[in-house]
PDB file of N, CA, C and O in Angstrom:
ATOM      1  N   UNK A   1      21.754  16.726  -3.299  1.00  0.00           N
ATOM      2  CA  UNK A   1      20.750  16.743  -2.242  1.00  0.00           C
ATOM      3  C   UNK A   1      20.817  18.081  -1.500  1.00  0.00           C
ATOM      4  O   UNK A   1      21.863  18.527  -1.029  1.00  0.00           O
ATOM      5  N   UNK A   2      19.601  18.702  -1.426  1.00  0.00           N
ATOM      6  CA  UNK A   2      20.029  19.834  -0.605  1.00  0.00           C
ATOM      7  C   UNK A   2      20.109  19.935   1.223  1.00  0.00           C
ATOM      8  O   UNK A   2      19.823  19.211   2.177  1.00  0.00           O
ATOM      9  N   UNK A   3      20.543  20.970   1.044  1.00  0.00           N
ATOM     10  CA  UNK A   3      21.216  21.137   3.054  1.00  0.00           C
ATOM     11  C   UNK A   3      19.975  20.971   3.928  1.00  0.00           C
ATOM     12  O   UNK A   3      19.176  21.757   3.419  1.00  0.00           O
ATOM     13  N   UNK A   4      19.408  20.416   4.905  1.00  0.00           N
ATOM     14  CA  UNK A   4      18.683  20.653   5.830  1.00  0.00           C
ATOM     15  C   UNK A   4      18.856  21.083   6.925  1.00  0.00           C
ATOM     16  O   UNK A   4      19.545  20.453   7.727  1.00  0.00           O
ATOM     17  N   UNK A   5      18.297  22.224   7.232  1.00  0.00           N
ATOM     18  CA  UNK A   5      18.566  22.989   8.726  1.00  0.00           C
ATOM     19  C   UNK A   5      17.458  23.024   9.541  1.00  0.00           C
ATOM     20  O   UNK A   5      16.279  23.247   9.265  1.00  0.00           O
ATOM     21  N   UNK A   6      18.034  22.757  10.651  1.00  0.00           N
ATOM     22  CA  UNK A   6      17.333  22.549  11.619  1.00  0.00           C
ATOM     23  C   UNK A   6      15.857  23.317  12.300  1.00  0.00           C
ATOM     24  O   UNK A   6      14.939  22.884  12.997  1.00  0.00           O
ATOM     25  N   UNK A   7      16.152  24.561  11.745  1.00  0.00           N
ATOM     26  CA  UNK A   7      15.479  25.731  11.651  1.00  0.00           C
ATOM     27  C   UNK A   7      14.177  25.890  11.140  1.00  0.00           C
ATOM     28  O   UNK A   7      13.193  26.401  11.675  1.00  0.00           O
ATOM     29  N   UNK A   8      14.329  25.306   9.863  1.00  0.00           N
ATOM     30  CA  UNK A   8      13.275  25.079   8.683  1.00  0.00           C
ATOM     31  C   UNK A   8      12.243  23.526   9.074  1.00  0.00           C
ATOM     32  O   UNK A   8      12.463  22.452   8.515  1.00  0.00           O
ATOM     33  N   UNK A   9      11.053  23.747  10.204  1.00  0.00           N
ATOM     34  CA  UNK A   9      10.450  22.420   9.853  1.00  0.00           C
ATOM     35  C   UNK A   9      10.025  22.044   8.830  1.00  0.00           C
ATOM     36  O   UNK A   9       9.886  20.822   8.791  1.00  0.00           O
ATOM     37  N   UNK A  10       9.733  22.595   7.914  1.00  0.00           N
ATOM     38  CA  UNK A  10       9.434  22.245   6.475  1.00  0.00           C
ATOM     39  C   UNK A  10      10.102  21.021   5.895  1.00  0.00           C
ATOM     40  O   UNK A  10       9.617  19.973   5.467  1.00  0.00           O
ATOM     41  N   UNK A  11      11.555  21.511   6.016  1.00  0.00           N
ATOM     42  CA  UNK A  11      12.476  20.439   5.327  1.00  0.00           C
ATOM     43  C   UNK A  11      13.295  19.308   6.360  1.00  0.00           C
ATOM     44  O   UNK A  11      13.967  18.348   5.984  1.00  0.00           O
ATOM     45  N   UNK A  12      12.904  19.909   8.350  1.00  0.00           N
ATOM     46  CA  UNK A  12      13.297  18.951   8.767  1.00  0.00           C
ATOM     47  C   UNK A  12      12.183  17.567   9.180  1.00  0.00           C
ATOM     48  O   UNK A  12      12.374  16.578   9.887  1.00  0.00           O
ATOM     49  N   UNK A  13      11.004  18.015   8.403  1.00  0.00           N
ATOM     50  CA  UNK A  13      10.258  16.799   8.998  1.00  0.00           C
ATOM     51  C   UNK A  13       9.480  17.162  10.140  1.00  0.00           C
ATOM     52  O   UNK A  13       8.439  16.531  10.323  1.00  0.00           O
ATOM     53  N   UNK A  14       9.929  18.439  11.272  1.00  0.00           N
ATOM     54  CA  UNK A  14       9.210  17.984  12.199  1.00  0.00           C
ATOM     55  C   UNK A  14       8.149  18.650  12.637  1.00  0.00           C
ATOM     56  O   UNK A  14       7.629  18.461  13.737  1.00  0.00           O
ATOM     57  N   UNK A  15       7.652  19.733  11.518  1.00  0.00           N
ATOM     58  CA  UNK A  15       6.616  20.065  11.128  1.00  0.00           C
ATOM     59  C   UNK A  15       5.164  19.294  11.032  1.00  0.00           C
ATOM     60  O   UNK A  15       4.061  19.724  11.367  1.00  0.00           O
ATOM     61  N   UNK A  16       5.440  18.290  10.588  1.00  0.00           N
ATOM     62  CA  UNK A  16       3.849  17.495   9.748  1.00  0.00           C
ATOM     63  C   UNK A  16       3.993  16.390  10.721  1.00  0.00           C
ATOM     64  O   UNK A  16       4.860  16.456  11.592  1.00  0.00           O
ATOM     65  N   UNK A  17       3.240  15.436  10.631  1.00  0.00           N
ATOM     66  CA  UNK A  17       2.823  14.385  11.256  1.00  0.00           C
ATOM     67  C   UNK A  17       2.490  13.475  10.407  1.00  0.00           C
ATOM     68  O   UNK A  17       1.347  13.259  10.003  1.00  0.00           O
ATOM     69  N   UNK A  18       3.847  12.688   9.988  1.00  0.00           N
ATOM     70  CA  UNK A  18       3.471  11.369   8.765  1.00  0.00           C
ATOM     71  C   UNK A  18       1.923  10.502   9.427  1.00  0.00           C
ATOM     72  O   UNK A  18       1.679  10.629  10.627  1.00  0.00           O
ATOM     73  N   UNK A  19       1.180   9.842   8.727  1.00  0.00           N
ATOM     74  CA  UNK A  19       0.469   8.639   8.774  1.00  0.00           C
ATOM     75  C   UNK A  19      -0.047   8.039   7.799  1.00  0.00           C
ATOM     76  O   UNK A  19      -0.203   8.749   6.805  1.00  0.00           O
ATOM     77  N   UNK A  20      -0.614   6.198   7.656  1.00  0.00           N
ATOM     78  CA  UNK A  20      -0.970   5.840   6.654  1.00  0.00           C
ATOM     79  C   UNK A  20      -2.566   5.788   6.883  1.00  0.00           C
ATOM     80  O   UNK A  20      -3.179   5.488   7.908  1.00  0.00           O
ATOM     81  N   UNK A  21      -3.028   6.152   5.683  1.00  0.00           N
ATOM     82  CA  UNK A  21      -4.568   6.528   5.391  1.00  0.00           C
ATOM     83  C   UNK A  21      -5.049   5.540   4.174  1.00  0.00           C
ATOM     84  O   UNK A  21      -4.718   5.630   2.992  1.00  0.00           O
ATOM     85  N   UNK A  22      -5.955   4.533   4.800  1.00  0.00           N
ATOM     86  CA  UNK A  22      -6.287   3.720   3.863  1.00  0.00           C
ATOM     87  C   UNK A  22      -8.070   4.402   3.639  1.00  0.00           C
ATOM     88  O   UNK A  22      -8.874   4.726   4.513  1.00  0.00           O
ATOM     89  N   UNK A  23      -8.193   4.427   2.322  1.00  0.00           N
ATOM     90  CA  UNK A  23      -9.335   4.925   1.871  1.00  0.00           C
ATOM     91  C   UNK A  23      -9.611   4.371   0.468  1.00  0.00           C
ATOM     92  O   UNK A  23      -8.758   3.876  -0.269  1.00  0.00           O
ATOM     93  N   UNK A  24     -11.035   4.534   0.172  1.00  0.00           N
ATOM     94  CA  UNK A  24     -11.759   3.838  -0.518  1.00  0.00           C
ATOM     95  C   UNK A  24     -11.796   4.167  -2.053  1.00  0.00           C
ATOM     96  O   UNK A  24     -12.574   5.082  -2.324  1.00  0.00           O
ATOM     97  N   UNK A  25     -11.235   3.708  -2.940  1.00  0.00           N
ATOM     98  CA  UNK A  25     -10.820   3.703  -4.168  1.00  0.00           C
ATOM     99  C   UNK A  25     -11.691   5.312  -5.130  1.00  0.00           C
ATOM    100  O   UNK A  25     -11.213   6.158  -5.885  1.00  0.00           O
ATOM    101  N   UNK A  26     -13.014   5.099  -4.620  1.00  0.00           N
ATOM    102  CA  UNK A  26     -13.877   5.750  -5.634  1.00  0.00           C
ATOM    103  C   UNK A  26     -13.767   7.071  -4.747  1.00  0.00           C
ATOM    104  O   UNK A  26     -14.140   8.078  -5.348  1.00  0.00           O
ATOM    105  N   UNK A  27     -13.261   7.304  -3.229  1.00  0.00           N
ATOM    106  CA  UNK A  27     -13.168   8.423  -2.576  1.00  0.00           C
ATOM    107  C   UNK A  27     -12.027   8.997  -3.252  1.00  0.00           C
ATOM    108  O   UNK A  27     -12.148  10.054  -3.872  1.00  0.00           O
ATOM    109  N   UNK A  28     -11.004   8.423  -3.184  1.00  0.00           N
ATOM    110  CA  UNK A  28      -9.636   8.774  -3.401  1.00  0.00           C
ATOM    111  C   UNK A  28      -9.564   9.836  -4.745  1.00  0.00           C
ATOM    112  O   UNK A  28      -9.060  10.956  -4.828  1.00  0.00           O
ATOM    113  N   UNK A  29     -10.472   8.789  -6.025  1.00  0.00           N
ATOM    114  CA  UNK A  29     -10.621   9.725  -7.599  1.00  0.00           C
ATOM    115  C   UNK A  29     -11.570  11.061  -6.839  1.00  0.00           C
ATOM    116  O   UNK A  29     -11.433  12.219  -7.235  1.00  0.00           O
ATOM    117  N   UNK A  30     -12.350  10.757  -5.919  1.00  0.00           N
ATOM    118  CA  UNK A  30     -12.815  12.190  -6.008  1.00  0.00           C
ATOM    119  C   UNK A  30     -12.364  13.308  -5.516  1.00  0.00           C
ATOM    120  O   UNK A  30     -12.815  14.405  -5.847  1.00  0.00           O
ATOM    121  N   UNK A  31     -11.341  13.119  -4.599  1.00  0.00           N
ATOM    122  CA  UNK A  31     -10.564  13.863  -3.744  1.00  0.00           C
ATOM    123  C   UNK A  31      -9.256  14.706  -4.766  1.00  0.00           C
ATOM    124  O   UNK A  31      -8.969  15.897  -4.651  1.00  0.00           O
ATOM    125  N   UNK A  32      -8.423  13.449  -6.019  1.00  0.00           N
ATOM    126  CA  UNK A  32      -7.975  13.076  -6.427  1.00  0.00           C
ATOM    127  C   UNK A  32      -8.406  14.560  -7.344  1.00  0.00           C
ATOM    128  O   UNK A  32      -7.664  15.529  -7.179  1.00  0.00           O
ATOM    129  N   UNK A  33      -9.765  14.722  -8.425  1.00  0.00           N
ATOM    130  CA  UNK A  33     -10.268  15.559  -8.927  1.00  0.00           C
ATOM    131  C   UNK A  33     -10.299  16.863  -8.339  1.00  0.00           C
ATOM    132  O   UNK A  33     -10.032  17.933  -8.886  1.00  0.00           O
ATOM    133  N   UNK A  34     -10.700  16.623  -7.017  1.00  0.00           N
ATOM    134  CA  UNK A  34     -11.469  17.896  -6.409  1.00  0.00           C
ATOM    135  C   UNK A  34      -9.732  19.102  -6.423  1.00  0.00           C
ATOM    136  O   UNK A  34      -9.469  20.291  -6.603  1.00  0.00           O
ATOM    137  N   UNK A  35      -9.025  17.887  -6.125  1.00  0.00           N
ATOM    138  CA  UNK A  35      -7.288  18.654  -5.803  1.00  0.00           C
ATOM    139  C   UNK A  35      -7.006  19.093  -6.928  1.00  0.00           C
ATOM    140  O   UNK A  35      -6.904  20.315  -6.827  1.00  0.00           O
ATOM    141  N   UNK A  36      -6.806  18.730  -8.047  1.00  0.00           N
ATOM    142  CA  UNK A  36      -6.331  18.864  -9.515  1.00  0.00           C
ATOM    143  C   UNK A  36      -7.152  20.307  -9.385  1.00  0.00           C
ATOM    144  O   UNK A  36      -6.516  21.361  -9.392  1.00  0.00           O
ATOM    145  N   UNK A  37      -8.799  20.290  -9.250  1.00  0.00           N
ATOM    146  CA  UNK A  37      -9.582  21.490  -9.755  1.00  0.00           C
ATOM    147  C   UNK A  37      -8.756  22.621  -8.963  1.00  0.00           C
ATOM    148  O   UNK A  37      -8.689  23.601  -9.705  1.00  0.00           O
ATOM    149  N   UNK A  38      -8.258  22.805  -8.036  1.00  0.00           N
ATOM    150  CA  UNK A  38      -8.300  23.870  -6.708  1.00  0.00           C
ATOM    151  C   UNK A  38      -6.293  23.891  -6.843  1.00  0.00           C
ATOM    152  O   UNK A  38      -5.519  24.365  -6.011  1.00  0.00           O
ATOM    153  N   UNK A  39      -5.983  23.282  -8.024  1.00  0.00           N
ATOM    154  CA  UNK A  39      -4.179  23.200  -7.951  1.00  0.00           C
ATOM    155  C   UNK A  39      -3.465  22.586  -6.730  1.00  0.00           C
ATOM    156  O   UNK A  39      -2.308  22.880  -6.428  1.00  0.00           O
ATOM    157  N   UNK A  40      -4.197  21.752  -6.080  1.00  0.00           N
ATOM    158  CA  UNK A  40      -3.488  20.948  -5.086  1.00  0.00           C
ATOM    159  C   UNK A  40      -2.865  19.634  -5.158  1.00  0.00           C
ATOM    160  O   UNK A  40      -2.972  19.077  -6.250  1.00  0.00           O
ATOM    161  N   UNK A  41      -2.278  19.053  -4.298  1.00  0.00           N
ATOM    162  CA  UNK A  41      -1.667  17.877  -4.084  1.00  0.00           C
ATOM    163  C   UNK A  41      -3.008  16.797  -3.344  1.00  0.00           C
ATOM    164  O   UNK A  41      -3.633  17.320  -2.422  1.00  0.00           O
ATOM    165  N   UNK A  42      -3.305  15.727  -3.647  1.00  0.00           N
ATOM    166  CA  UNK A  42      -4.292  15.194  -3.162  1.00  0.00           C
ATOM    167  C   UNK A  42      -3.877  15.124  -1.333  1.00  0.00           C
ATOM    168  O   UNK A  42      -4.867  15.435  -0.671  1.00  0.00           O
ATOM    169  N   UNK A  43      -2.882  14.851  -0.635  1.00  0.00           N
ATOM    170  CA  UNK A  43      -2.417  15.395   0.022  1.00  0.00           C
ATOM    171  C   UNK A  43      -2.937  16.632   0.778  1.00  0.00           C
ATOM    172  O   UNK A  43      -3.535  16.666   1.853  1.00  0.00           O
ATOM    173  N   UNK A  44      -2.567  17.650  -0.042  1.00  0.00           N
ATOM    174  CA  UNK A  44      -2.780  19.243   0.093  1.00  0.00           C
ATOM    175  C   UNK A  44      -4.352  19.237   0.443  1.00  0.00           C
ATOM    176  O   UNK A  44      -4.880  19.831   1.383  1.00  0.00           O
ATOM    177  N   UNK A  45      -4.658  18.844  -0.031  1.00  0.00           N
ATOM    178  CA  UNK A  45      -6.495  18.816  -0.338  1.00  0.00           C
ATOM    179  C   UNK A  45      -6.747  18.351   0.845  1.00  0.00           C
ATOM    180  O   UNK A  45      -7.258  19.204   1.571  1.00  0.00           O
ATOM    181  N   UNK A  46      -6.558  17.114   1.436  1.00  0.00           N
ATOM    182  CA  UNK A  46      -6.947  15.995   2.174  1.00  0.00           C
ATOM    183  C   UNK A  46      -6.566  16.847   3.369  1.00  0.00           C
ATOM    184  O   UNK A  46      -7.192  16.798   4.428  1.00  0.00           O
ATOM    185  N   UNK A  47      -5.758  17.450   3.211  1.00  0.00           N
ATOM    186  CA  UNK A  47      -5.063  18.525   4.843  1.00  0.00           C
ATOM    187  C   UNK A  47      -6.072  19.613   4.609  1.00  0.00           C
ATOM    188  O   UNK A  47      -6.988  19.509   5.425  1.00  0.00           O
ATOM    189  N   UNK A  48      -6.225  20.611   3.789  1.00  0.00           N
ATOM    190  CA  UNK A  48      -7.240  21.604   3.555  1.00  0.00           C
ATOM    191  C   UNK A  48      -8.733  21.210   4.027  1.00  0.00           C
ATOM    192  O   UNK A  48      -9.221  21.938   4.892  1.00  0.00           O
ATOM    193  N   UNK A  49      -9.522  20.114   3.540  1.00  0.00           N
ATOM    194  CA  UNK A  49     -10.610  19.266   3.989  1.00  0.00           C
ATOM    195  C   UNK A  49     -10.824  19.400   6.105  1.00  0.00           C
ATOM    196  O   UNK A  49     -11.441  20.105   6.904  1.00  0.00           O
ATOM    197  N   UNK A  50      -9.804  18.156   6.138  1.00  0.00           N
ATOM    198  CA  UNK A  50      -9.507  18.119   7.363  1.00  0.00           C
ATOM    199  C   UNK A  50      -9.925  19.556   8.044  1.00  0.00           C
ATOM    200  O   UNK A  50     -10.922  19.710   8.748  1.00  0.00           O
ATOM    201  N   UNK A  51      -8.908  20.651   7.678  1.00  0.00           N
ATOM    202  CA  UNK A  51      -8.475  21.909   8.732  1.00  0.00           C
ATOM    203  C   UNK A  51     -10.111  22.565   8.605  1.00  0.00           C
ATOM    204  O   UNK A  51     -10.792  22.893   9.576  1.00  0.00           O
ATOM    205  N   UNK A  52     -10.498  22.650   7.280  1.00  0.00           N
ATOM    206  CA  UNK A  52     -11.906  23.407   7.443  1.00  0.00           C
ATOM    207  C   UNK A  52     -12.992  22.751   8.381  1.00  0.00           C
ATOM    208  O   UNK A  52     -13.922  23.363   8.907  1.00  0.00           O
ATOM    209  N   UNK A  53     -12.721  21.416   8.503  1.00  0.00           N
ATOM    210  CA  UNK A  53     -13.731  20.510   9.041  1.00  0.00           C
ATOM    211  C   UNK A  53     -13.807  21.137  11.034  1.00  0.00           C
ATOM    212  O   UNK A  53     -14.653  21.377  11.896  1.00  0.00           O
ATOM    213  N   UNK A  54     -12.181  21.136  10.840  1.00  0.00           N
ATOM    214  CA  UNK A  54     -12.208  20.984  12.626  1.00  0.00           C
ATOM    215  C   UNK A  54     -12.152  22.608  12.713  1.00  0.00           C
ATOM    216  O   UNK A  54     -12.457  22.880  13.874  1.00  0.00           O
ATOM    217  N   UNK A  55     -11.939  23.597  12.114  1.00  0.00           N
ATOM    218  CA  UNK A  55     -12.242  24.700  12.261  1.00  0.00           C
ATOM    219  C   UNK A  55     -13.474  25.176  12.459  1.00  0.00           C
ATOM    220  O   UNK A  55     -13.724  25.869  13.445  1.00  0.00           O
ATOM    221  N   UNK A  56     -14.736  24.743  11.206  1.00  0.00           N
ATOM    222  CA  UNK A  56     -16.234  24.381  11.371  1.00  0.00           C
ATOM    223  C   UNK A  56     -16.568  24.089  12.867  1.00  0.00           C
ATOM    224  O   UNK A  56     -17.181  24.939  13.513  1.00  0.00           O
ATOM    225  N   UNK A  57     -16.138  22.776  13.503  1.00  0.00           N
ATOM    226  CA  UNK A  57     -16.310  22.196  14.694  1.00  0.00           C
ATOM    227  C   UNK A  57     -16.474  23.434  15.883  1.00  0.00           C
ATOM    228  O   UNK A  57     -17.481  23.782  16.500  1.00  0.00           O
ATOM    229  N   UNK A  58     -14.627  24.108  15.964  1.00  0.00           N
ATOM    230  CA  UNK A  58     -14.427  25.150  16.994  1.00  0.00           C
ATOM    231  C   UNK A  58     -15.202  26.091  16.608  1.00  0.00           C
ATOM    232  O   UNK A  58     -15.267  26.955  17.482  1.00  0.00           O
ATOM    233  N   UNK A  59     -16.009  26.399  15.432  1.00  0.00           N
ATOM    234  CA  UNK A  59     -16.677  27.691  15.074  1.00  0.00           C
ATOM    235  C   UNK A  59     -16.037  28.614  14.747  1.00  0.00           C
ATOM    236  O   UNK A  59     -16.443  29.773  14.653  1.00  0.00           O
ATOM    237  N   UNK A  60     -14.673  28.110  14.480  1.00  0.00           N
ATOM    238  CA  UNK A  60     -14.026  29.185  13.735  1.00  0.00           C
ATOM    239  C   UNK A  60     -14.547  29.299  11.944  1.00  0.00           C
ATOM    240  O   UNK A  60     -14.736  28.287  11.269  1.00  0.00           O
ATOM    241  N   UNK A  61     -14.659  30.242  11.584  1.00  0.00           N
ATOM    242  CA  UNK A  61     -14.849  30.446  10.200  1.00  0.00           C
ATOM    243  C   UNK A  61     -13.825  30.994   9.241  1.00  0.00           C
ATOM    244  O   UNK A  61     -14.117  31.400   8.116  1.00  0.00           O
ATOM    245  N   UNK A  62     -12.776  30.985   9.675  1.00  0.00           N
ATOM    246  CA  UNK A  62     -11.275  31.247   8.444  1.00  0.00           C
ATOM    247  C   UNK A  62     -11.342  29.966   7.880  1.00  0.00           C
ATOM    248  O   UNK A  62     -11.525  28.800   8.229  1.00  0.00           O
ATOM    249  N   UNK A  63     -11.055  30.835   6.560  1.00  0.00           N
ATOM    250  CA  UNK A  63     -10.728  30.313   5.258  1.00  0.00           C
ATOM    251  C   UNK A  63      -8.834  29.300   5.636  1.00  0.00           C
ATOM    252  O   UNK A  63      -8.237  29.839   6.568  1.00  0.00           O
ATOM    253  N   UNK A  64      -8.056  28.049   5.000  1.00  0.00           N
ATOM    254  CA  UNK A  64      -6.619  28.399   4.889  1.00  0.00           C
ATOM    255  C   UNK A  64      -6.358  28.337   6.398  1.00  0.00           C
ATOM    256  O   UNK A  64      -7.175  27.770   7.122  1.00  0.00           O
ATOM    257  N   UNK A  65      -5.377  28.835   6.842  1.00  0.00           N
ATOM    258  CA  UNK A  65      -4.291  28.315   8.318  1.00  0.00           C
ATOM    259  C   UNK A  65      -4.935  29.183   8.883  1.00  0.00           C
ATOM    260  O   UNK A  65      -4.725  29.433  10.070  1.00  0.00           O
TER     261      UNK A  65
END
């Protein structure tokens, strides 16, 4: 198992914000696809989605973080 330091939120967890996301079977394959196309984690995708959405909102227009 490797070392976790405190330092690194990445590996301590307290980076991200776990939650459960119930969604709709035929959304999921498409999300599911869209991630595979773009080399993501459906996950990855579902966070990427999200960030462009509320970025759109503030009128920010960056691409990513």
């Amino acid at each position: 198992m490797a070392h976790r330091t405190p330092s690194d939120p990445r590996r301590s967890g307290e980076g991200r914000k776990s939650f459960l996301l119930r969604i709709d079977p035929a959304l999921w394959r498409d999300l599911e696809a869209w991630a595979q196309d773009e080399l993501r984690s459906v996950n990855g995708q579902i966070e990427y989605v999200l960030r462009q959405a509320v970025n759109a909102r503030r009128g920010d227009r960056r691409t990513g973080r």
